[in-house]
LOVEX-378192 format. One record per residue: residue in one letter; x, y, z negated of N, C-alpha, C in turn. Coordinates in steps of 0.001 Angstrom, whole numbers, padded with zeros to 6 digits, always signed. Layout:
<guvexs>
AXYZXYZXYZ;...
</guvexs>
This chain:
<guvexs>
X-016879-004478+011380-017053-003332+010486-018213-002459+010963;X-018924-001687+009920-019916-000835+010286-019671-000237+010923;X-018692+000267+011298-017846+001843+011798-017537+001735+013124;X-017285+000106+013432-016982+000060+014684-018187-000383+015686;X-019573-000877+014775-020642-001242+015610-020980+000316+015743;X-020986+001143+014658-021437+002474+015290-020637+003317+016573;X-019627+003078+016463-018732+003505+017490-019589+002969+018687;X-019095+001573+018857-019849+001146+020023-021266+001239+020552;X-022166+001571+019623-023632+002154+019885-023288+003718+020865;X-022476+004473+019618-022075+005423+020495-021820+005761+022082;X-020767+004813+022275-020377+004495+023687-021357+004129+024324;X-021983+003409+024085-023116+002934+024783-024377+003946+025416;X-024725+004502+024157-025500+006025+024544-024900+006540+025728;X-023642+006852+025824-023438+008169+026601-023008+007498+027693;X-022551+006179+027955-021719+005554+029468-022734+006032+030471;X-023871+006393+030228-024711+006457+031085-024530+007786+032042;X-023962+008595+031386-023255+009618+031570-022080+010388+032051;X-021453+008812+032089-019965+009204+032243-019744+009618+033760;X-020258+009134+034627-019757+010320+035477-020149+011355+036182;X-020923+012310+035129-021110+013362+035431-019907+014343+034997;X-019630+015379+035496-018155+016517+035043-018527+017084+033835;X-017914+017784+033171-018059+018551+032044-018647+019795+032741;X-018950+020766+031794-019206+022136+032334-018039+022723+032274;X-017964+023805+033089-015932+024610+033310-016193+025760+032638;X-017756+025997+031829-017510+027368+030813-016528+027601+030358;X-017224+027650+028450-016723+028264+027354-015697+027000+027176;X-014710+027335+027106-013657+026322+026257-014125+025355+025085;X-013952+024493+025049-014109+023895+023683-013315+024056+022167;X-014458+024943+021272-012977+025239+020061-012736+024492+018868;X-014035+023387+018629-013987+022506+017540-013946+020822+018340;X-013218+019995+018165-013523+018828+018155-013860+018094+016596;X-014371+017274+016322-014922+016343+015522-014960+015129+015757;X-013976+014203+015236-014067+012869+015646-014119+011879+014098;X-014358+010706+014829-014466+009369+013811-013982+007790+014741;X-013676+007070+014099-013222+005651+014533-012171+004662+013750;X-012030+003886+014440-011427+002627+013745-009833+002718+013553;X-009493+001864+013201-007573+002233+012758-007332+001091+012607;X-006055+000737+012986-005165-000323+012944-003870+000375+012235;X-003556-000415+011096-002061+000198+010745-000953-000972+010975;X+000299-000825+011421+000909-002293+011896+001645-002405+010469;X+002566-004213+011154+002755-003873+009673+004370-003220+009444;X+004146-003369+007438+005559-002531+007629+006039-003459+006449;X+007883-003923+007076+008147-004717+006055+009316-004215+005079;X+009953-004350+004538+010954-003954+003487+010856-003768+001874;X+009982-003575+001973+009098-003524+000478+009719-004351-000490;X+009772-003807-001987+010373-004661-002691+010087-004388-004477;X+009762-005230-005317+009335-004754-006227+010333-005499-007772;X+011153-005290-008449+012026-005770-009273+011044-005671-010728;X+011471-006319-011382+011274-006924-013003+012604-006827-013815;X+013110-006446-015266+014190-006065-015665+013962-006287-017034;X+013784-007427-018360+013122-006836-019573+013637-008051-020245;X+013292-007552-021510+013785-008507-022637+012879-009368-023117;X+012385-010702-022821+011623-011299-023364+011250-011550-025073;X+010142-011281-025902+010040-011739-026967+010463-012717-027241;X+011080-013341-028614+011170-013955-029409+010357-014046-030993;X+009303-014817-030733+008705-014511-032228+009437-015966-033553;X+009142-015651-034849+010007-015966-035670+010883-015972-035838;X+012060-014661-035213+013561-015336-034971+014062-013762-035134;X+014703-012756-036118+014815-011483-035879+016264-011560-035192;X+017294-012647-035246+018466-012958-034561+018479-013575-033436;X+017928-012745-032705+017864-013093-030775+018410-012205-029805;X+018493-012467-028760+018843-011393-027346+018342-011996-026250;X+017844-011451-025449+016983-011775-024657+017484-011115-023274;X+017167-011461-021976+017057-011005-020522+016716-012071-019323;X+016246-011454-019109+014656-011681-017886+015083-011310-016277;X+015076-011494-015221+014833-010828-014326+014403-011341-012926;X+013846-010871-012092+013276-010945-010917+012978-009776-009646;X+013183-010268-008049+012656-009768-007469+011704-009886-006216;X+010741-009295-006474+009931-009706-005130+009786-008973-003630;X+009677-009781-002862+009470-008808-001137+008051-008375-001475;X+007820-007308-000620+006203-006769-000535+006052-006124+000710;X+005896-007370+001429+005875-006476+003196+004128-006576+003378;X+003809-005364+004076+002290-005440+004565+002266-005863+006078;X+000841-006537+006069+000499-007080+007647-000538-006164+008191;X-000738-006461+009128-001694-005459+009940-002896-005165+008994;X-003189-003868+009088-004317-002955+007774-005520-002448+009223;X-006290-002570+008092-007744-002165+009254-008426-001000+008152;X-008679+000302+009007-010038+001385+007885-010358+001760+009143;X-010965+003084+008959-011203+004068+009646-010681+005604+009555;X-010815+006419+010662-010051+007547+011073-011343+008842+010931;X-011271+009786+010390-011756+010859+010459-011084+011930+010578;X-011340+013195+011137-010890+014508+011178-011654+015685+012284;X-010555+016451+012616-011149+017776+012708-009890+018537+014059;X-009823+018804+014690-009488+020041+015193-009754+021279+015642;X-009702+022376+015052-010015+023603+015547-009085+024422+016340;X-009773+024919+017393-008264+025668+018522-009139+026963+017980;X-007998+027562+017700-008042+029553+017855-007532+030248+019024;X-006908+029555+020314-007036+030179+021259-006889+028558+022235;X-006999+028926+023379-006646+027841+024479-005702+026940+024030;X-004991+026620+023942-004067+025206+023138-003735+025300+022083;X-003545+026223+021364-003092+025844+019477-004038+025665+019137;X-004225+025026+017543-005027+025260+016977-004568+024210+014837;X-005395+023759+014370-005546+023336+013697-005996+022554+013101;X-005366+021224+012744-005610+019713+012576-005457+019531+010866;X-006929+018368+010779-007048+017650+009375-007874+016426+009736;X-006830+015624+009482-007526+014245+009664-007140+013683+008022;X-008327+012722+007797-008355+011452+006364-008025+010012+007023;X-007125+009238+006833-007261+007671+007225-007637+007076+005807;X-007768+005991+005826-008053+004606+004783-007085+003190+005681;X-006526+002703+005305-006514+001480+005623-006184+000451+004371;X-006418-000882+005008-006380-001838+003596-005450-002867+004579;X-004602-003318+004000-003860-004681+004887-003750-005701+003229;X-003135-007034+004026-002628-008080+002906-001314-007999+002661;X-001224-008004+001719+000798-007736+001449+000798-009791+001326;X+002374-009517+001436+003020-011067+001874+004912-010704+001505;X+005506-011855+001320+006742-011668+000714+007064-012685+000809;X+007831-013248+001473+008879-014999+001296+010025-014779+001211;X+010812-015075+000513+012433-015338-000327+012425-014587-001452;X+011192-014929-002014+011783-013970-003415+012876-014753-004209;X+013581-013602-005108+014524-014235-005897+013875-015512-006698;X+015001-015751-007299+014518-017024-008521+014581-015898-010250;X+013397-016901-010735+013061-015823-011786+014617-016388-012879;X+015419-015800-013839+016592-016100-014139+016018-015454-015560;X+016213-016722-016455+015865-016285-018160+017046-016369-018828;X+017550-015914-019542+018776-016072-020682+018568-015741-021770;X+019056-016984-023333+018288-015926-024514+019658-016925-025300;X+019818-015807-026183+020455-016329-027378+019896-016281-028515;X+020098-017052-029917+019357-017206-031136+019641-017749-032223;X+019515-017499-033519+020311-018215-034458+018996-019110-035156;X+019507-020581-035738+017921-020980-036002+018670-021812-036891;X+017733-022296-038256+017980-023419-038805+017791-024359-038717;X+018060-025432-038374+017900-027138-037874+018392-027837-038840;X+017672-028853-039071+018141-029993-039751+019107-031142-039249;X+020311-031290-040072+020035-031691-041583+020190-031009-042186;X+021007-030073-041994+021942-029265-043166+021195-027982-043118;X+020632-027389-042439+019773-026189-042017+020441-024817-042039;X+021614-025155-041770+022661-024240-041627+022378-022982-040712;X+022602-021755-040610+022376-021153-039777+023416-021177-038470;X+022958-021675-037174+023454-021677-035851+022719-021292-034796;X+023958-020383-033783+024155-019450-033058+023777-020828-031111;X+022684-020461-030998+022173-021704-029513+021956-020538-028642;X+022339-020898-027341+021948-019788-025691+021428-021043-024899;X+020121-020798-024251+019934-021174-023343+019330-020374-021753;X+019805-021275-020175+019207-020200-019703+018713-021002-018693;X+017841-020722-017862+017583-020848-016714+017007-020715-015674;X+016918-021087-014314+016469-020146-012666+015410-020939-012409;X+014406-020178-011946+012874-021137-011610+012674-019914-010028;X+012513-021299-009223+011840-020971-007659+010843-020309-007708;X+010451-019046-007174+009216-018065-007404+008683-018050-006257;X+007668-018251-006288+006359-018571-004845+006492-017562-003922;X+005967-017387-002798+005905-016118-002053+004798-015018-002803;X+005172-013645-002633+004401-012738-003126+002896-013058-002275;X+001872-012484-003006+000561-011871-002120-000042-010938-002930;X-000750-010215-002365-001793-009206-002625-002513-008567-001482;X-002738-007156-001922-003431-006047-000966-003326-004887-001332;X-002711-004081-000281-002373-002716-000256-003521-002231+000854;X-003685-000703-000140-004793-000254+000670-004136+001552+000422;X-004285+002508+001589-003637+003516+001535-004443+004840+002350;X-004570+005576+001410-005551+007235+002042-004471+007704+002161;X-004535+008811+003322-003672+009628+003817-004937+010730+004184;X-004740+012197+003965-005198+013293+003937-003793+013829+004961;X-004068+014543+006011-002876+015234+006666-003505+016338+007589;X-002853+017759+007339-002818+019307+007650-001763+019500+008411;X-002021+020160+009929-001085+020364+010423-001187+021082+012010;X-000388+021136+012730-000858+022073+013992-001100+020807+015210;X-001680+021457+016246-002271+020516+017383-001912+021871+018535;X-001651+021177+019079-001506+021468+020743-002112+020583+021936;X-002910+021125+022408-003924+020587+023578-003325+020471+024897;X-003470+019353+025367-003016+019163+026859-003911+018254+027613;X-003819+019290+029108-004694+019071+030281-006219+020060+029869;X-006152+021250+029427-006852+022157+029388-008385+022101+028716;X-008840+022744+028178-010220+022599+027735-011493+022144+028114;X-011622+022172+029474-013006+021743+029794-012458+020501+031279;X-011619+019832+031189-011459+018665+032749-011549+017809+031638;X-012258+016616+032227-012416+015460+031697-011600+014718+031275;X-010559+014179+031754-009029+013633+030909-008189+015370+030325;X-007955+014833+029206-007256+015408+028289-006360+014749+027214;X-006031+015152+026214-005590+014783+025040-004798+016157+024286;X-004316+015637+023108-003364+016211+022093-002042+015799+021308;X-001381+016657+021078-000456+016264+020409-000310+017315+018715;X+000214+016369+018013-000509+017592+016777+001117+016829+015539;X+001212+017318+014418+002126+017422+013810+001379+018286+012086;X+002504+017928+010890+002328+018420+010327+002533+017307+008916;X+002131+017912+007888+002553+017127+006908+001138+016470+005873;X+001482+015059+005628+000550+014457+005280+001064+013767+003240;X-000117+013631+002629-000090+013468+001317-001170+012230+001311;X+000001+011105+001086-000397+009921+000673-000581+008848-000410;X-001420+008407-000766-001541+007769-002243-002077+006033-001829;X-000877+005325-002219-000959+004193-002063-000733+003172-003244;X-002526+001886-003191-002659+001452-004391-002969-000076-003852;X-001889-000861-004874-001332-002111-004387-002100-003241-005923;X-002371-004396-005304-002194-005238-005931-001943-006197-005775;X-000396-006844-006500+000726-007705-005983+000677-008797-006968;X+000771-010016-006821+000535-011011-007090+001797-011742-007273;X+002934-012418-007849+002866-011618-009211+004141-011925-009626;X+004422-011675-010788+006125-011605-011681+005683-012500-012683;X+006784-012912-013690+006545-013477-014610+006968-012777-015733;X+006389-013410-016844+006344-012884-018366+006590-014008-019096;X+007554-014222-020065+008216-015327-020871+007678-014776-022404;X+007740-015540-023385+007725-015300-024473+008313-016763-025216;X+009121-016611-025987+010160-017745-026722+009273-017754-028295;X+009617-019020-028844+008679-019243-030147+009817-020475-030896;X+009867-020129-032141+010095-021167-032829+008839-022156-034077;X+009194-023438-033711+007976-024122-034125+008493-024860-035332;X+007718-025780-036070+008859-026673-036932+009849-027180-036304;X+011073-027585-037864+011827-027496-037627+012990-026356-036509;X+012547-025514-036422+012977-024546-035582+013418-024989-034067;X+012341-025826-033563+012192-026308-032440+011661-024790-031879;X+012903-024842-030402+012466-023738-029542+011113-024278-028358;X+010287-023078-028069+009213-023201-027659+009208-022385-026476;X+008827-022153-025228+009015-021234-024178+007550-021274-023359;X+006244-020023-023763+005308-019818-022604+005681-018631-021817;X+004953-019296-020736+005436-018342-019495+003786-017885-018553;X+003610-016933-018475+002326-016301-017404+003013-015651-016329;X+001730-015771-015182+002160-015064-013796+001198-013575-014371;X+001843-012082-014146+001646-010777-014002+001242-009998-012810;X+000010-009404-012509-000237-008807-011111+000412-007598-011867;X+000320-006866-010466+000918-005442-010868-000020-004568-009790;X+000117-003625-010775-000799-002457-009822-000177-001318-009819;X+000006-000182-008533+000295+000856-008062-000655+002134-008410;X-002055+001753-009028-002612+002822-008902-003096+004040-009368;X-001718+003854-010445-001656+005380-011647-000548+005999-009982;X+000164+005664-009836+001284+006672-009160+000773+007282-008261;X+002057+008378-008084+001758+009649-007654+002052+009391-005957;X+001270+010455-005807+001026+010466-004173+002248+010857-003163;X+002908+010320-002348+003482+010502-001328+003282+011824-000768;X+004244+012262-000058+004048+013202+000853+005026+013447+001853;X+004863+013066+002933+005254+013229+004155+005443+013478+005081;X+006376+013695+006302+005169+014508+007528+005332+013485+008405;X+004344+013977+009782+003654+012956+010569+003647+013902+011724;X+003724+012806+012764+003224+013173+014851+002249+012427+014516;X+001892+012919+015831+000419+011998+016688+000124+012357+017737;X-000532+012048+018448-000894+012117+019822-002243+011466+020280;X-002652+012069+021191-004203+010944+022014-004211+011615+022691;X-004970+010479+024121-005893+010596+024929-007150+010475+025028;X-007995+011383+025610-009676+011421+025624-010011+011514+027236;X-010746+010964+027165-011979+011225+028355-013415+011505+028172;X-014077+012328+029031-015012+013291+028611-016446+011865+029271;X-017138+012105+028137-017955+011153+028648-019923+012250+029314;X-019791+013235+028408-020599+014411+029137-020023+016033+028155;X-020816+016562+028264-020238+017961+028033-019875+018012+026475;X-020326+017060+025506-020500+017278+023862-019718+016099+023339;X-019312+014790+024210-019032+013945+023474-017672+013525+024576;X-016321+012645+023849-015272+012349+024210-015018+011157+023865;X-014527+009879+024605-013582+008584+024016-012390+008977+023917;X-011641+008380+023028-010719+008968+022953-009344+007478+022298;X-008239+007325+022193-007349+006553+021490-006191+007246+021228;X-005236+006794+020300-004443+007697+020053-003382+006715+018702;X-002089+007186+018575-001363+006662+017474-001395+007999+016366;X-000751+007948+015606-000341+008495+014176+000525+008123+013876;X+001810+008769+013321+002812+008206+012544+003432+009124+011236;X+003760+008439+009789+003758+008985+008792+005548+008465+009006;X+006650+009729+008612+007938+009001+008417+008018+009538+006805;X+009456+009205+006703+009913+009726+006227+011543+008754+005071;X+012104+009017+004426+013139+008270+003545+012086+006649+002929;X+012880+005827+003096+012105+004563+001462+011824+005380+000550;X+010458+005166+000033+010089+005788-000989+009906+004840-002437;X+009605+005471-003281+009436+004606-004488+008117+004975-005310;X+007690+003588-005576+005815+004201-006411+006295+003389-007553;X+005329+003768-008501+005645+003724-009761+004592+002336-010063;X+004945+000910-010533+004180+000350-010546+004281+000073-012259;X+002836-000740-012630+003025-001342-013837+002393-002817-014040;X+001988-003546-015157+001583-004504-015392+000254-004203-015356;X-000741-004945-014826-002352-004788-014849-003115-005923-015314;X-002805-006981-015264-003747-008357-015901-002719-009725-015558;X-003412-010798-016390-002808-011853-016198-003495-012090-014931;X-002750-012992-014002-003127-013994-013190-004249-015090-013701;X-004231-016012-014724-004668-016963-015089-004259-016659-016746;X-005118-016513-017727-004977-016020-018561-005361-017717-020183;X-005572-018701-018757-005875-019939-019137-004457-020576-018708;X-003308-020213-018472-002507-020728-017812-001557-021230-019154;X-001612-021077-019856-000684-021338-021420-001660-021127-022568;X-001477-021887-023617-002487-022148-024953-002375-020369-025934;X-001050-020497-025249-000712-019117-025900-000766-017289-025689;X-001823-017322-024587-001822-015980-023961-001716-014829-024302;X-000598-014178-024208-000481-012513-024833-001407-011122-024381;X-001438-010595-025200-002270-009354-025104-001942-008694-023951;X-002641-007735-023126-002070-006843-022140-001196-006050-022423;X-001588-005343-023318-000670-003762-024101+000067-004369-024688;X+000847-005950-025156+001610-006052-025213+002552-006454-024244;X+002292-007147-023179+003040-007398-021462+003032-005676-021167;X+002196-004792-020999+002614-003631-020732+003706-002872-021224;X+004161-003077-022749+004925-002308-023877+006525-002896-023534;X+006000-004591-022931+007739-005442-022951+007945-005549-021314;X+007010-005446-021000+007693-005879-019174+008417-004961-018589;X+009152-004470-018620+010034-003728-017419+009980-003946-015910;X+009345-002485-015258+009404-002804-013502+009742-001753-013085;X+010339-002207-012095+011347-001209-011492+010194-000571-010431;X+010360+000782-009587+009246+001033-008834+009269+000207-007692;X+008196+000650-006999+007812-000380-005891+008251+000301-004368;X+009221-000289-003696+010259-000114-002570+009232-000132-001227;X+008914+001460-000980+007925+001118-000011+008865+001315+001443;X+008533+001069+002831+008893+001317+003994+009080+002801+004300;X+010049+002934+005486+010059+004586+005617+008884+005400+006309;X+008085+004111+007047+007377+005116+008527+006113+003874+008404;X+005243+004568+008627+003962+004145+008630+002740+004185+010124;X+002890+003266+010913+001867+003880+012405+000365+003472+012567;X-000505+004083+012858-001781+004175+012809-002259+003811+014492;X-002752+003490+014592-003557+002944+016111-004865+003449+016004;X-005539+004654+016516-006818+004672+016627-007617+004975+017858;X-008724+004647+017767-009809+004840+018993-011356+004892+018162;X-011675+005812+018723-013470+006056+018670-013701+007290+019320;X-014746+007926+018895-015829+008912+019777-015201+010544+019081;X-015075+011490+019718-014964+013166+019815-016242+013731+019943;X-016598+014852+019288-018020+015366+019043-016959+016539+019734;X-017957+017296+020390-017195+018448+021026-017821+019731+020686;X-017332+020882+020420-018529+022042+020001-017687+023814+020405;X-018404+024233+021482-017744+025063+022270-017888+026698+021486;
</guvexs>
């Protein structure tokens, strides 16, 4: 990543430096940092389907559909920005932005389970009769990619004093998160009667996307260690952690998978109008891994 060759240019500049002391002046009252992020992963995730499949030619039908998928994320990579300002010797005031992007993954999803009833005329007699059929189809493992900004405000407390070369922080406060997924995929049925009122059944795979819903909000610790590499600049590593209850995002239908996958492909806004999804079952706690460079400003 760009972010991390710049980091390391960084380091590089100043090692030359490193062991000279800081100055024991003025305290330091702004830090400014940037660097890389690791988010681990988080599994539990879960995303349900609930809806009545169409029936075209047939106004005497009933229909139900359903499915569910896992949506666990694997290790996510962005970068870390923020800010601390102290207003006296150890308090002060923290705003950091993350990004990360990971691959979502899911094995044991349910089996997709169709059931429809229908009245149709058949020959010979073309009588009107009452037919149900139903049945369970093995559903692949989920995939996609979840990618997630977090904006977070909150207090910091400094430890091992302002100007000695090992230091760090510990900081707290509450963070507002907006997380936008694309999950790979559910299915969509549509039933048809053909001549003779021969039943007909196409079926498409549905991604789904997270990224109308509304933003999370949570609170969060953190912590790091720094070492002073000369009087203006710091290395530094450190975790982050977002908790809080399972939450729920609001997902919907976004495109076919393969839109060549059946002769018969339905409109979007109509898979949007009939698909039913339940929201998307995110994890409670979220942890961040970071390391890069502290700008220091006294």
């Amino acid at each position: 990543m760009r972010l991390a060759l710049a980091v390391q240019v960084v380091l590089a500049l100043t090692a030359t430096t490193a062991a000279a002391q800081p100055t024991s002046g003025e305290r330091v009252r702004l830090e400014i940092w940037g660097g890389v992020v690791a988010t681990a992963p988080a599994s539990g995730g879960s995303i349900a389907s609930d809806y009545a499949p169409l029936m075209v030619s047939s106004p005497d039908y009933s229909s139900h559909a359903k499915q569910t998928l896992a949506v666990d994320a694997g290790w996510g990579r962005g970068f870390d920005v923020g800010a601390n300002f102290f207003a006296s010797r150890w308090f002060g005031i923290q705003s950091a932005l993350v990004y990360s992007r990971a691959a979502i993954s899911g094995a044991g999803n349910s089996d997709y389970t169709v059931d429809l009833r229908y009245v149709s005329r058949q020959p010979p007699d073309y009588t009107p009769h009452e037919y149900t059929t139903s049945s369970a189809l093995a559903w692949p493992d989920t995939e996609g990619t979840m990618s997630c900004r977090s904006l977070s405000l909150g207090g910091v407390f400094r430890v091992g004093g302002a100007s000695r070369r090992l230091g760090g922080s510990i900081a707290g406060g509450v963070s507002v998160s907006r997380i936008t997924t694309d999950v790979r995929s559910v299915a969509y049925t549509v039933f048809r009667l053909g001549g003779h009122s021969t039943l007909f059944q196409t079926q498409h795979r549905v991604a789904i996307s997270t990224a109308d819903a509304d933003a999370l909000v949570r609170p969060y610790i953190g912590g790091d260690l720094s070492i002073r590499m000369n009087a203006h600049v710091a290395a530094f590593g450190g975790i982050r952690a977002e908790f809080g209850s399972p939450s729920n995002v609001e997902a919907r239908p976004d495109s076919l998978v393969d839109p060549d996958e059946d002769a018969f492909a339905p409109e979007m806004s109509e898979v949007q109008h009939v698909l039913t999804l339940g929201p998307m079952r995110t994890p409670s706690a979220r942890w961040h891994i970071i390391a890069g460079i502290k700008f220091l400003v006294k």
